[in-house]
C-alpha positions in Angstrom: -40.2 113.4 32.0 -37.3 112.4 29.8 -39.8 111.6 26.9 -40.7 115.2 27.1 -36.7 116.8 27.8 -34.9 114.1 26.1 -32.6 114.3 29.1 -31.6 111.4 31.0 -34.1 109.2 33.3 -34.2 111.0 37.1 -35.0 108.1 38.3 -35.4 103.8 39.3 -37.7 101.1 39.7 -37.8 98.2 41.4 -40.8 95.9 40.9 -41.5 93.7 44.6 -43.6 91.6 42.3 -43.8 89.8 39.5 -44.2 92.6 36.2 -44.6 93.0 32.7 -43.0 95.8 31.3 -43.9 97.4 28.5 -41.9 100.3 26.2 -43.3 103.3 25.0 -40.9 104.3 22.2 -39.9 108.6 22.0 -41.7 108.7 18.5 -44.7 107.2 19.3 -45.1 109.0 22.3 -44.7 112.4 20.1 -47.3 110.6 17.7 -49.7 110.3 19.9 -48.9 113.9 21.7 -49.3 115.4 18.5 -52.8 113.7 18.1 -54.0 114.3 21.4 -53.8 118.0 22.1 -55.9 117.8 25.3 -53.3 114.9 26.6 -50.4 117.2 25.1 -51.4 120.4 27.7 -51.8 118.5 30.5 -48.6 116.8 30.0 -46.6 119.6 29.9 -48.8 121.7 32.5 -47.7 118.6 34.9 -44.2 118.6 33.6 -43.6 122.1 34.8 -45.3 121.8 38.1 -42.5 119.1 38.8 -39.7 120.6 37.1 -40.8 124.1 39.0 -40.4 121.6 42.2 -37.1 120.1 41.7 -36.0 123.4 40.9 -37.4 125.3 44.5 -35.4 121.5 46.3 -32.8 123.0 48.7 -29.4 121.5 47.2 -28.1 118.9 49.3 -25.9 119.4 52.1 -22.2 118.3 50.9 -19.9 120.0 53.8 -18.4 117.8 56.2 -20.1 117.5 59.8 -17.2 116.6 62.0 
């Protein structure tokens, strides 16, 4: 998602296991977006289902239960 917003990372990893990790820079991720037009829709059809998602999340409860 934050290839596609440019906002910051939502969220962590941790590998159980031994992993090789790999780095998909932003330009040749828009490269190959603007090559693949198929990949490009479904991408962003994907990308507003979750973003549509985190938006409907209730906000967390913050007042104090005492």
């Amino acid at each position: 998602m934050a290839l596609i917003s440019g906002e910051p990372r939502r969220a962590d990893v941790v590998a159980s296991t031994y992993c090789r990790l790999l780095v998909l820079r932003k330009a040749d991720f828009d490269l190959f977006m603007r090559d693949n037009r198929d990949v490009k829709f479904e991408v962003d059809r994907v990308a507003a289902q979750r973003n549509a998602m985190i938006q409907a999340e209730p906000a967390a409860d913050t007042t104090a239960n005492g």
